[in-house]
C-alpha positions as CSV (number, residue, x, y, z in Angstrom):
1,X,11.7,-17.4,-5.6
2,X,13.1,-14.7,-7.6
3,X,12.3,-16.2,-10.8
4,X,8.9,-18.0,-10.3
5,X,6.0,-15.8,-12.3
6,X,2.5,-15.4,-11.7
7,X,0.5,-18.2,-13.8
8,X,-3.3,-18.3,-14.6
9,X,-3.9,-20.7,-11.7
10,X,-2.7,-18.3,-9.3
11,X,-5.7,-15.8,-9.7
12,X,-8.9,-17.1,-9.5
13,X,-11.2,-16.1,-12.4
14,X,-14.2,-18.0,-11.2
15,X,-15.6,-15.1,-8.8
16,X,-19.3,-14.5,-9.4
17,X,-20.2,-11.2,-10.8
18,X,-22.5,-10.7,-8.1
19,X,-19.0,-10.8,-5.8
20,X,-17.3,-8.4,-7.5
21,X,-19.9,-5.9,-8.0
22,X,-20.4,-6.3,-3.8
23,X,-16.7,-5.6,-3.8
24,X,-16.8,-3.0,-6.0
25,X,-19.9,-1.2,-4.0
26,X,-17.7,-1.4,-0.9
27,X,-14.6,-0.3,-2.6
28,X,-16.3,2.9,-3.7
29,X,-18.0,3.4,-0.8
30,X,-15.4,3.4,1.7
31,X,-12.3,3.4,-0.5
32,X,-10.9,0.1,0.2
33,X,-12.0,-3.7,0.1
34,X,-10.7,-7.0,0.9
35,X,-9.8,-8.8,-2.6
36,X,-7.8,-11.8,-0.4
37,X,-10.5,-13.9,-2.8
38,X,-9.1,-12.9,-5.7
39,X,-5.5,-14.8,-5.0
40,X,-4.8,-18.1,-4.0
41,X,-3.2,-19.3,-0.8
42,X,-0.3,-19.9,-2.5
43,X,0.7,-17.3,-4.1
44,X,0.4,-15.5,-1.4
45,X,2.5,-17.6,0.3
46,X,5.6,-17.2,-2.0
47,X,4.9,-13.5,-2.5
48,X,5.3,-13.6,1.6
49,X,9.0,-15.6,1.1
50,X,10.0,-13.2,-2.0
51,X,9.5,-10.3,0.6
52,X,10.9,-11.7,3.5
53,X,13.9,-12.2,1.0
54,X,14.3,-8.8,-0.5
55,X,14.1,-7.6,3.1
56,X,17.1,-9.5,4.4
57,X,19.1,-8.8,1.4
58,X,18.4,-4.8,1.0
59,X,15.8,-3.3,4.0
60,X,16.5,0.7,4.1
61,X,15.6,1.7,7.5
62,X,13.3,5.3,7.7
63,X,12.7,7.2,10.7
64,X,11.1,10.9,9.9
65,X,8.5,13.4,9.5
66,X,6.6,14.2,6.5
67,X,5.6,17.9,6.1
68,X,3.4,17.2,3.2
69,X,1.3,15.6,5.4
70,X,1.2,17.8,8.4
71,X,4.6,16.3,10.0
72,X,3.0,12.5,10.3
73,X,5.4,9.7,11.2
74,X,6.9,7.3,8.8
75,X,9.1,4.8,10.8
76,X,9.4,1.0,9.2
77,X,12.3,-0.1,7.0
78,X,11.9,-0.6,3.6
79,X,12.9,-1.8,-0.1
80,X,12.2,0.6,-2.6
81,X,10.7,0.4,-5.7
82,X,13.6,0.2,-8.2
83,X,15.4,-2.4,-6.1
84,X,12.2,-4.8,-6.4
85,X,11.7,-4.1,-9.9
86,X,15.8,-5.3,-10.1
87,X,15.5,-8.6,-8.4
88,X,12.0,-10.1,-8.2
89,X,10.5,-11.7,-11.5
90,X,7.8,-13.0,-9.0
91,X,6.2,-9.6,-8.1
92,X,7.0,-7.8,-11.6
93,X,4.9,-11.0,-12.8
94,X,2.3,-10.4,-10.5
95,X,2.0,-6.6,-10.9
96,X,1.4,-7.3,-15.1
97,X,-1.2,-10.5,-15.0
98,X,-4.1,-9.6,-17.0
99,X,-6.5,-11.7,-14.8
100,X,-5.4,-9.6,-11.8
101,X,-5.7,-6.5,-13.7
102,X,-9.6,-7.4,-15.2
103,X,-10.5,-7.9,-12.0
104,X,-9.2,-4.7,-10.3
105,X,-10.6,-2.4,-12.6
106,X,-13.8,-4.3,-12.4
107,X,-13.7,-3.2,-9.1
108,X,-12.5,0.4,-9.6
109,X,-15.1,0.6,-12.8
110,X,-12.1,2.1,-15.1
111,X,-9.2,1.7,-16.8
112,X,-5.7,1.4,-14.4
113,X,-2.6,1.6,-15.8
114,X,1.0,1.2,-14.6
115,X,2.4,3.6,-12.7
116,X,4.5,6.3,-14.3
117,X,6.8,6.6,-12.2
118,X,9.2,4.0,-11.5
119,X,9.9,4.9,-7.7
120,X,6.1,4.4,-7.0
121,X,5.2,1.2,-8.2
122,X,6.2,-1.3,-5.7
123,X,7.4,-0.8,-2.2
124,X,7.9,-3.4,0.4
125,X,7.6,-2.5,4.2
126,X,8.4,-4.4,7.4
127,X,7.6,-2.2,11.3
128,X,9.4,-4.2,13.3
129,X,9.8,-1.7,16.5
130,X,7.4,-0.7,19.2
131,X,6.4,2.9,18.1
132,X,6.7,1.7,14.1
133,X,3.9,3.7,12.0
134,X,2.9,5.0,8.7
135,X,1.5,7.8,9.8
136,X,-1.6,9.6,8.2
137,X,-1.1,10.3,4.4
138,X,-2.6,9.9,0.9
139,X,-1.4,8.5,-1.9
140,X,0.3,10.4,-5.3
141,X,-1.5,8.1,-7.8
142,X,-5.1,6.3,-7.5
143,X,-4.8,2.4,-7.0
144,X,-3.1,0.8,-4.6
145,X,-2.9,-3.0,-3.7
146,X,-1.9,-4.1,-0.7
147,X,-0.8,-7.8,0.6
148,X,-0.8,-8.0,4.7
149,X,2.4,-10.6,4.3
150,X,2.8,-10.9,8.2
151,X,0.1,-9.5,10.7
152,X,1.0,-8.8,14.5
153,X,-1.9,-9.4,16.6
154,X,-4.8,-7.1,17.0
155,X,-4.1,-6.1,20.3
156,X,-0.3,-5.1,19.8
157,X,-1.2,-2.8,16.6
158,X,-1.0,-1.6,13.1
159,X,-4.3,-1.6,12.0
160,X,-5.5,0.4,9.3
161,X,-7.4,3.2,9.3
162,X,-8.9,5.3,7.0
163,X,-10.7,8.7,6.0
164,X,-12.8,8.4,2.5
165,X,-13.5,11.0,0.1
166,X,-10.9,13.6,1.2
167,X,-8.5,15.5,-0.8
168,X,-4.4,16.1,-0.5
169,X,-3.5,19.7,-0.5
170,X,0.3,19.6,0.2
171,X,0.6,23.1,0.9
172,X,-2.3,22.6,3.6
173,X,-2.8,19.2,4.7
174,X,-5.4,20.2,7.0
175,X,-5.5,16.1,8.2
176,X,-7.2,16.8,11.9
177,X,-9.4,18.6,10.1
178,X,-10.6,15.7,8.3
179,X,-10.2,13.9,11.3
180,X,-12.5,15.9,13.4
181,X,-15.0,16.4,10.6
182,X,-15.7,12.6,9.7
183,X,-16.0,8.9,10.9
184,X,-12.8,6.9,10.7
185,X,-12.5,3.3,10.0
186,X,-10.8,1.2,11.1
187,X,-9.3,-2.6,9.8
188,X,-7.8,-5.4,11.0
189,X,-6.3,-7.8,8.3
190,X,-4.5,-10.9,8.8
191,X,-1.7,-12.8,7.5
192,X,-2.1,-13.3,4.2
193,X,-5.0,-10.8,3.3
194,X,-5.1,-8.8,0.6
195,X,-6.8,-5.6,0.2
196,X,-7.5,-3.3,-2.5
197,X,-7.1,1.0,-1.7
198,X,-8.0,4.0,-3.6
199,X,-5.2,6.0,-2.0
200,X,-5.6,9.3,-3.7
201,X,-8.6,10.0,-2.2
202,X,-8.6,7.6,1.3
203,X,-6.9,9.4,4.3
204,X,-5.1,6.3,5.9
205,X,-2.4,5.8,8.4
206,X,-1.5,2.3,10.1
207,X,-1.8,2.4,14.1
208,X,1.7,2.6,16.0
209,X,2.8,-0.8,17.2
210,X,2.9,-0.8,21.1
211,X,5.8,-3.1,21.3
212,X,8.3,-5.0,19.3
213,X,6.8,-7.0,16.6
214,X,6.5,-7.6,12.8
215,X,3.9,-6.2,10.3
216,X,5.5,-6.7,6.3
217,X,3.3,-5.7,3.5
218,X,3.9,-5.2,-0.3
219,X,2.4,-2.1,-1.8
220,X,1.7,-2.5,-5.5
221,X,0.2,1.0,-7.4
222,X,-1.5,1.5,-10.2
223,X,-2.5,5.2,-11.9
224,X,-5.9,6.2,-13.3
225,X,-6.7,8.1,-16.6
226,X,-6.6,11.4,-13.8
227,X,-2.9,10.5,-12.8
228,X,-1.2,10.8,-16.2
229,X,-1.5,14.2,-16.5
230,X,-0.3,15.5,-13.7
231,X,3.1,16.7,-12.9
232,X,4.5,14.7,-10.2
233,X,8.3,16.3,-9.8
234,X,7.4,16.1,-5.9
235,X,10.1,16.5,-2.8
236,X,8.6,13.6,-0.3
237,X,9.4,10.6,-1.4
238,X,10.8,9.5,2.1
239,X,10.7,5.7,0.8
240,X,12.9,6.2,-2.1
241,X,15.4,9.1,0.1
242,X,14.9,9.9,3.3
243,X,16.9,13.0,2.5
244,X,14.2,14.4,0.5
245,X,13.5,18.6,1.5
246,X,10.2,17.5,2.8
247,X,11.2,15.5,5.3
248,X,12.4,15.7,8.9
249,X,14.6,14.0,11.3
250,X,12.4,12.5,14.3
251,X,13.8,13.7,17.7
252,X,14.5,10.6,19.7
């Protein structure tokens, strides 16, 4: 699967503009909308077999506490971003296709561009045991989107769920604050769904999974005109080392 690229075919141009302006009202209104539309069955069919690959071959488990955002759980094995990059054509392919592109930032209504920084752009995910979250956070850069590979069932857990219009301070957090102050949404997506996140600005957290089960995703990120000047020389980035100064060992 490694070497299969993203085609023309595989993203579906043919969207009415009266569909992507709805998304694109939901989007900014709430900070996130299912794009699942966008992609065809197909694609994110192999993009579920690429993951499931790079998982078996180099999944990094992570158990810890953020203090960048108020302590909050991260606990879900990973691949990291440079590892993808390394050994998957198909989702490099994916991340560059202009069709994909036009369409997100006629969504977003500006320009996105790659991420600069190599550890952020991809990152594949897989909670796998009862207690597995990603707990409340925020993202460093603007765009984010997300592919639901495998979906437990709505009963056993990780939904999404989300804060919009809210601001990362990560001296001061302040996340029940945000919590108290303001509605919080909450998603189910399937199998196979595909969503697209401002996560800069979108308090989100997935819900713990009450028992053993399997939720994968692959993150994809994208920076807006805003990200690229800021100085990003951060100590959280739990996915890439879970060594990093911010973090903390969770007490079993």
């Amino acid at each position: 699967m490694s070497g299969n690229g993203l085609g023309s075919k595989n993203v579906r141009t043919s969207l009415e503009n009266d569909e992507i302006r709805r998304m694109s009202h939901h989007y900014h209104r709430y900070g996130i909308v299912t794009v699942t539309d966008l992609i065809e069955a197909h694609t994110r069919q192999v993009v579920r077999t690429e993951a499931e690959r790079l998982l078996q071959q180099h999944a990094e488990r992570r158990d810890l506490r953020l203090e960048t955002t108020g302590f909050t759980r991260r606990s879900m094995s990973v691949v990291p971003s440079e590892v993808i990059a390394a050994n998957s054509e198909l989702v490099t392919s994916i991340y560059s296709n202009p069709g994909l592109l036009d369409a997100l930032e006629a969504i977003a209504g500006e320009k996105i561009h790659p991420c600069p920084k190599a550890d952020e752009e991809f990152l594949i995910t897989r909670q796998e045991q009862r207690g597995d979250t990603h707990g409340w956070h925020w993202g460093d850069f603007s765009f984010a989107l997300i592919w639901v590979l495998l979906a437990p069932p709505i009963d056993v857990g990780g939904l999404l769920q989300c804060v919009p219009h809210t601001e990362w301070d990560k001296s001061a957090p302040r996340i029940n604050s945000y919590l108290a102050e303001n509605p919080i949404n909450t998603y189910y997506f399937a199998s196979g769904d595909v969503y697209f996140l401002r996560t800069d600005t979108t308090l989100h957290r997935t819900i713990p999974l009450r028992e053993d089960a399997t939720r994968i995703i692959l993150n994809m990120t994208w920076a807006g005109d805003r990200d690229l000047k800021r100085d990003l020389n951060a100590d959280d980035r739990w996915w890439d080392n879970a060594d990093v100064s911010a973090a903390s060992a969770i007490k079993k």
